[in-house]
N, CA, C and O atoms as CSV, one atom per row, in Angstrom:
chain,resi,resn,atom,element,x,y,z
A,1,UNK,N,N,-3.148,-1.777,17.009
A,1,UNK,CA,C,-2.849,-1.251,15.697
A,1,UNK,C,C,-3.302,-2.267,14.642
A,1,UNK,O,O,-3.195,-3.469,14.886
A,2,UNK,N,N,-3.953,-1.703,13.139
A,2,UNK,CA,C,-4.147,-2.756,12.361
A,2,UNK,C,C,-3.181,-2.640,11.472
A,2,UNK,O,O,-2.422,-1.683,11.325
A,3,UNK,N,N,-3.237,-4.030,10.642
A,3,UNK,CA,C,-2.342,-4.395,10.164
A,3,UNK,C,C,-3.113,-4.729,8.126
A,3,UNK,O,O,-3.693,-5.814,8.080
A,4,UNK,N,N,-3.116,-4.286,7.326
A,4,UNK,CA,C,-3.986,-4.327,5.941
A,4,UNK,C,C,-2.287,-5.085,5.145
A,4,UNK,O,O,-1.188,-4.883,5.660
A,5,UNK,N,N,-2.468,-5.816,4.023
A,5,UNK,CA,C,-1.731,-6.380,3.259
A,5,UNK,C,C,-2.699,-6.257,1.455
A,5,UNK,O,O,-3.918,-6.372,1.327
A,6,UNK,N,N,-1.891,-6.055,0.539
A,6,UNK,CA,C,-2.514,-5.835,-0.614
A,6,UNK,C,C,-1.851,-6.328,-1.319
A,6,UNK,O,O,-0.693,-6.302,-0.902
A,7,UNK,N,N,-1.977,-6.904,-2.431
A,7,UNK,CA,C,-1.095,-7.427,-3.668
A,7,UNK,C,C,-0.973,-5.801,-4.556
A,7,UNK,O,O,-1.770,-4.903,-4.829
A,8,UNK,N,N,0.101,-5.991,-4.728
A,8,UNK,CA,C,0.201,-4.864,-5.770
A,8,UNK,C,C,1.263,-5.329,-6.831
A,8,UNK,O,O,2.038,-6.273,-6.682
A,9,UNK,N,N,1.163,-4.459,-7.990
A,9,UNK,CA,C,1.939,-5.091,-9.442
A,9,UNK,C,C,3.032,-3.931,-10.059
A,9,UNK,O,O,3.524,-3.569,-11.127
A,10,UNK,N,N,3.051,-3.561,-8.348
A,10,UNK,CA,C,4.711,-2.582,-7.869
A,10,UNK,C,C,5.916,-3.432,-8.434
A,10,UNK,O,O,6.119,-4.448,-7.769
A,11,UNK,N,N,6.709,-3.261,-9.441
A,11,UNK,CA,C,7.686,-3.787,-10.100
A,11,UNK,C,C,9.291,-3.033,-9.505
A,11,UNK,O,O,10.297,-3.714,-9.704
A,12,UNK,N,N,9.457,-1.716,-8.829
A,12,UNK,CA,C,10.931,-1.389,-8.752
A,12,UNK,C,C,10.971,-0.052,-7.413
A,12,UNK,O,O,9.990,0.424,-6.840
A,13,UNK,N,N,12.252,0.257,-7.227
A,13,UNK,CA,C,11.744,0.963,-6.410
A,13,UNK,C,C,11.474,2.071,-7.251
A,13,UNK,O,O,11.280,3.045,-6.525
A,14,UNK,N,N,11.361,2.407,-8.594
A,14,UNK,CA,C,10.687,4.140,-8.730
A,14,UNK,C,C,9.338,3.668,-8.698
A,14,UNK,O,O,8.641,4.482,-8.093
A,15,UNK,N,N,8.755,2.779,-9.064
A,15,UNK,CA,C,7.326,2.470,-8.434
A,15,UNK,C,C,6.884,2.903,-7.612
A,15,UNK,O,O,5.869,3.598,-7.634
A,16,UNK,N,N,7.824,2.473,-6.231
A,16,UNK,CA,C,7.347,2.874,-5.646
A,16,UNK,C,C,7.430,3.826,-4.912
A,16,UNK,O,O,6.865,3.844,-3.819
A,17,UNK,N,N,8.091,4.723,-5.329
A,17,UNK,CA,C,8.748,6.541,-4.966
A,17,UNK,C,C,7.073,7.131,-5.694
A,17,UNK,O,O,6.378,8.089,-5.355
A,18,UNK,N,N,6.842,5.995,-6.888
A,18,UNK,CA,C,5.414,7.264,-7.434
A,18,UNK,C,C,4.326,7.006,-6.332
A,18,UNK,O,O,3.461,7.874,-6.448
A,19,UNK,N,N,4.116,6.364,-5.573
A,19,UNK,CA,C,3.260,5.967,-4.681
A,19,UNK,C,C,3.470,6.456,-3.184
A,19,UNK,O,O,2.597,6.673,-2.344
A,20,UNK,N,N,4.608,6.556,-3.084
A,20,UNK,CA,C,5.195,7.082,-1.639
A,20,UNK,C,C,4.495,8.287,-0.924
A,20,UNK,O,O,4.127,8.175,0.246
A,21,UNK,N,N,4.265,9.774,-1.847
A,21,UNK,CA,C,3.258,10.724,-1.572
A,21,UNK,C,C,2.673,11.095,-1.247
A,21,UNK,O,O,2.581,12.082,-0.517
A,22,UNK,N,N,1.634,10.050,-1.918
A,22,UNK,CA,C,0.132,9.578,-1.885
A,22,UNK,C,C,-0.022,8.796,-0.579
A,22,UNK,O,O,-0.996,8.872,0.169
A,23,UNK,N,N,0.961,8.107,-0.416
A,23,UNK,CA,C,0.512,6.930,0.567
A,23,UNK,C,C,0.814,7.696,2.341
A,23,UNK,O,O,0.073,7.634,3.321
A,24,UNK,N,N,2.119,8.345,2.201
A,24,UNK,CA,C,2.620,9.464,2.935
A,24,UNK,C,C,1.300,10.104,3.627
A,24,UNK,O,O,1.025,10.002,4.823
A,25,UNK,N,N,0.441,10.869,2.523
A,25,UNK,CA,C,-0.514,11.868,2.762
A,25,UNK,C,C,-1.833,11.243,3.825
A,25,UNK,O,O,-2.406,11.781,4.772
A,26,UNK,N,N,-1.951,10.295,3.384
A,26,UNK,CA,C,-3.339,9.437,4.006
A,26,UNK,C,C,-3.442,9.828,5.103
A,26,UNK,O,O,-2.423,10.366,5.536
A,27,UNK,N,N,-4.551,9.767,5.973
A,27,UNK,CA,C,-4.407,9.680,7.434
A,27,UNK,C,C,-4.892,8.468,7.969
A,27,UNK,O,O,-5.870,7.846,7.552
A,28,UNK,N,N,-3.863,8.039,9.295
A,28,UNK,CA,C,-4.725,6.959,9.800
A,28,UNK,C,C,-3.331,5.787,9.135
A,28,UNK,O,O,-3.524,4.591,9.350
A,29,UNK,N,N,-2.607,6.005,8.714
A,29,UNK,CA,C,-1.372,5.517,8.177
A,29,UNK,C,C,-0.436,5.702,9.083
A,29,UNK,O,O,-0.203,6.900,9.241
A,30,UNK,N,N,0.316,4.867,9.870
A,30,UNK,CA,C,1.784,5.161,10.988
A,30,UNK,C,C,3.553,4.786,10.026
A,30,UNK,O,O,4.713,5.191,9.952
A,31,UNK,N,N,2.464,3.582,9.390
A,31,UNK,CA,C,3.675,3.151,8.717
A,31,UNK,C,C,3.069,2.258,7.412
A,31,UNK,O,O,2.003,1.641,7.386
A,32,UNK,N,N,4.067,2.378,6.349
A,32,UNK,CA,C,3.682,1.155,5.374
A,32,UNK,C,C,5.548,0.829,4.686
A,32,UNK,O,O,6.680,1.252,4.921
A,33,UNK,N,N,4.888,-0.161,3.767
A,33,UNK,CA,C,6.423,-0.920,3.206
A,33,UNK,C,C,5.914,-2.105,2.251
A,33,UNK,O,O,4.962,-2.876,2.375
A,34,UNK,N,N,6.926,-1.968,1.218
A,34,UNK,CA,C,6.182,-2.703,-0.018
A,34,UNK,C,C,7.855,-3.892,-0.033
A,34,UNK,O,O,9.032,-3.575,0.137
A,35,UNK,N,N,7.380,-4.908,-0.240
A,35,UNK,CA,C,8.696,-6.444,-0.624
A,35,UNK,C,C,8.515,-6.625,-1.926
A,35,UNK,O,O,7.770,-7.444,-2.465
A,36,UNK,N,N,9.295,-5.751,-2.474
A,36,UNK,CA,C,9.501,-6.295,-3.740
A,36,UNK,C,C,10.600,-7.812,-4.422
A,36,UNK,O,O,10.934,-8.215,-5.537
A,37,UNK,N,N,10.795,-8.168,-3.219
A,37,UNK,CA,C,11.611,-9.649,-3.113
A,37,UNK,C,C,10.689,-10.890,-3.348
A,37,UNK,O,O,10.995,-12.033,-3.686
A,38,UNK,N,N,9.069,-10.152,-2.980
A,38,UNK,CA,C,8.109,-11.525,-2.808
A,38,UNK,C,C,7.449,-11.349,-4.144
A,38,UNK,O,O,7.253,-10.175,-4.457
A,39,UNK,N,N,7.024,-12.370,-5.092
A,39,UNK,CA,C,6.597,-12.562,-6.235
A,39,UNK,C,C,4.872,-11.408,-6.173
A,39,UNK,O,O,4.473,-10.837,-7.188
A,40,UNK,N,N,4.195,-11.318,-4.931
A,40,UNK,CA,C,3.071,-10.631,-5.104
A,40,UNK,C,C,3.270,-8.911,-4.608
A,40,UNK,O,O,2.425,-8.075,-4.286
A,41,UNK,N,N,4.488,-8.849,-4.693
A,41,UNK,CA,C,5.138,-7.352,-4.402
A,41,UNK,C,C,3.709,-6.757,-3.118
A,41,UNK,O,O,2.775,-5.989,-3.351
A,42,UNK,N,N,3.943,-7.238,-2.247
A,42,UNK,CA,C,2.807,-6.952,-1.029
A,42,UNK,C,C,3.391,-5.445,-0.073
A,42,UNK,O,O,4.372,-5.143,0.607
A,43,UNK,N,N,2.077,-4.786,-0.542
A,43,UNK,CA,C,2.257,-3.500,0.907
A,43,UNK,C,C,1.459,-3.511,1.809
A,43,UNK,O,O,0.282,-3.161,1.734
A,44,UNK,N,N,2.169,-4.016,2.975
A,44,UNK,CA,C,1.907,-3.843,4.580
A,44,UNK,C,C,1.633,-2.461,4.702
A,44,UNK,O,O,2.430,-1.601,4.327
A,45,UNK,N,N,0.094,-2.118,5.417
A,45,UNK,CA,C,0.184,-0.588,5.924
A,45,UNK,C,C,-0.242,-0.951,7.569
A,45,UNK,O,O,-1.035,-1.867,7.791
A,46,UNK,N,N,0.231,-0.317,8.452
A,46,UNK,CA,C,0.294,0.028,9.709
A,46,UNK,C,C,-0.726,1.005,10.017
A,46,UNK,O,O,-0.304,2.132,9.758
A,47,UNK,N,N,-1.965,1.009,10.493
A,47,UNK,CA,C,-2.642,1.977,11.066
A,47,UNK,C,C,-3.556,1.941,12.402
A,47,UNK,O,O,-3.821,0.937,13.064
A,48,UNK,N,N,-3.856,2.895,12.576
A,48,UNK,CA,C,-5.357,3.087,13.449
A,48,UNK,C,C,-6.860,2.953,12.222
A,48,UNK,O,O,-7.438,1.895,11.972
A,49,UNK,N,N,-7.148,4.081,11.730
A,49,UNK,CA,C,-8.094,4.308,10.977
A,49,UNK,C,C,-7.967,4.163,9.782
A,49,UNK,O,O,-8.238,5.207,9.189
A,50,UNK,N,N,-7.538,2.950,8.816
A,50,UNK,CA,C,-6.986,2.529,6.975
A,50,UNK,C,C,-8.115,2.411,6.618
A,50,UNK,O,O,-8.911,1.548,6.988
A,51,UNK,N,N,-8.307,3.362,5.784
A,51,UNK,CA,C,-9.332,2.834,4.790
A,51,UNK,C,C,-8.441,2.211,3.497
A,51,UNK,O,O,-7.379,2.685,3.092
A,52,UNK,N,N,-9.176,0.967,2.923
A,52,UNK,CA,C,-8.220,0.138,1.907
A,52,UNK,C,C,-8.613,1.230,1.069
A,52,UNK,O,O,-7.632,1.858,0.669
A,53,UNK,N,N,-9.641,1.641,0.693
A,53,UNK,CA,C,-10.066,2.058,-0.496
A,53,UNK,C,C,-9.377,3.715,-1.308
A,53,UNK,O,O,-9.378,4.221,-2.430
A,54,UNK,N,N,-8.818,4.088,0.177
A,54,UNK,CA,C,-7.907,5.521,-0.480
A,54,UNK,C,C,-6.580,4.436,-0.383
A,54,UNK,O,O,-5.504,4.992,-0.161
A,55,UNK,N,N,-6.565,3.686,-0.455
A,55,UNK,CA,C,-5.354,3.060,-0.618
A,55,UNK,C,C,-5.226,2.895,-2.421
A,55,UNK,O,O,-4.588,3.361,-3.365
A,56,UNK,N,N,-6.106,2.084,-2.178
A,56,UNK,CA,C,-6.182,1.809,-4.211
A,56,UNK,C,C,-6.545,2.671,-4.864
A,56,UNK,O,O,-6.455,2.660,-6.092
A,57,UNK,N,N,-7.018,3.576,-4.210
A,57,UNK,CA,C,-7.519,5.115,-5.480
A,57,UNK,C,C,-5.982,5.844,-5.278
A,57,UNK,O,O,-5.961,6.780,-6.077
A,58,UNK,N,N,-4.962,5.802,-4.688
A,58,UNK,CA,C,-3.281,6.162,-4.521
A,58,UNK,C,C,-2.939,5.261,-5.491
A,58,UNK,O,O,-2.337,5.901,-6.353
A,59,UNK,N,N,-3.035,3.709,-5.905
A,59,UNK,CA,C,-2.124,3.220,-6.452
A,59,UNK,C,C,-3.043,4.186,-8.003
A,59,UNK,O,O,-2.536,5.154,-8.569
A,60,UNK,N,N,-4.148,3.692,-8.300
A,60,UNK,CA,C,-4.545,3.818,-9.436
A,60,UNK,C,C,-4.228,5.152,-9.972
A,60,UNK,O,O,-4.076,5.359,-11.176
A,61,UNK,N,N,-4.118,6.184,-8.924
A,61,UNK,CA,C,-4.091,7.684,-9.719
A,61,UNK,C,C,-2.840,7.909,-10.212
A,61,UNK,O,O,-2.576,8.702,-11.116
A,62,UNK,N,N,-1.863,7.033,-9.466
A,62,UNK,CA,C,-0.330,6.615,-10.141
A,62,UNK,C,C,-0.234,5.600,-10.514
A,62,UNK,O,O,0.648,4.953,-9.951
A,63,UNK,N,N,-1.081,4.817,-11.701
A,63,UNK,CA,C,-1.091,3.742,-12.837
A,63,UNK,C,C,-0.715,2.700,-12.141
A,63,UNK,O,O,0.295,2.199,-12.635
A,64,UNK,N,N,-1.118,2.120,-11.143
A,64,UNK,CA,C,-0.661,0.804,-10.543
A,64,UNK,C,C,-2.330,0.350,-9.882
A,64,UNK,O,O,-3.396,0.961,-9.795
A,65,UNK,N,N,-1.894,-0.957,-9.526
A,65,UNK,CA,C,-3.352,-1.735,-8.897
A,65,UNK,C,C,-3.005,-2.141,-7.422
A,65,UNK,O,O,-1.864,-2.601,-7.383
A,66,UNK,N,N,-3.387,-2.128,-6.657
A,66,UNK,CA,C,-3.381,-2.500,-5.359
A,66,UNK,C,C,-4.834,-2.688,-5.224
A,66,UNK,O,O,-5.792,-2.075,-5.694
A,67,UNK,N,N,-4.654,-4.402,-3.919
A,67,UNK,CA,C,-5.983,-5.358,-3.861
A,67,UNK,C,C,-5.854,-6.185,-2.806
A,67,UNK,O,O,-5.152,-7.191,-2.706
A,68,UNK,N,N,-6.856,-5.504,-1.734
A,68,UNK,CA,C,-6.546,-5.897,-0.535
A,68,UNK,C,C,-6.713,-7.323,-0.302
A,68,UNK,O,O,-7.722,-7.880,-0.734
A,69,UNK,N,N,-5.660,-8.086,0.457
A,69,UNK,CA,C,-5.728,-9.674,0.509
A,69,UNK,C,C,-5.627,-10.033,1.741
A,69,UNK,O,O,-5.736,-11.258,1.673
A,70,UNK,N,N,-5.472,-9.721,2.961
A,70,UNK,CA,C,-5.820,-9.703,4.399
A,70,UNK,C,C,-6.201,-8.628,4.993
A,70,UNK,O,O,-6.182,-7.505,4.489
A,71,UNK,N,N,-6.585,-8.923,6.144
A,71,UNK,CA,C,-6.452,-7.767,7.650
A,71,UNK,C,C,-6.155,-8.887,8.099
A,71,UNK,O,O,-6.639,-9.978,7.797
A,72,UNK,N,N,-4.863,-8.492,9.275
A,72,UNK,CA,C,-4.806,-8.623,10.221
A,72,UNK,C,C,-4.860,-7.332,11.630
A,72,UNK,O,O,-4.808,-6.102,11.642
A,73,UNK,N,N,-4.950,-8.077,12.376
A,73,UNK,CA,C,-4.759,-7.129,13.829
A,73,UNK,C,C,-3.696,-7.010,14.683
A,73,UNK,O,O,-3.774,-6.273,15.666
């Protein structure tokens, strides 16, 4: 399974209820989860097939930035 990490400038949880949807809908997504405890509010997504890039066209179409800053595996 891979493992994608993004900085995002996700501030609360209705943030991230507007993103939930979107992120929900993707395919190739098992799981994700955003720490809004850590200063770079980071969402872990869980997949087989992630593309980062419908990742950040989800944050942006709901006014937020997400910017991928690892893969891991």
């Amino acid at each position: 399974m891979k493992k994608l990490i993004f900085q995002t400038d996700l501030q609360c949880g209705g943030c991230v209820r507007k993103i939930e949807t979107g992120l929900n809908e993707l395919p190739g997504i098992d799981h994700w989860e955003v720490d809004l405890q850590h200063d770079q509010r980071p969402l872990s997504v869980w997949g087989q097939e992630i593309d980062p890039k419908n990742i950040e066209a989800v944050f942006e179409s709901c006014g937020f930035e997400a910017k991928l800053s690892e893969p891991t595996e």
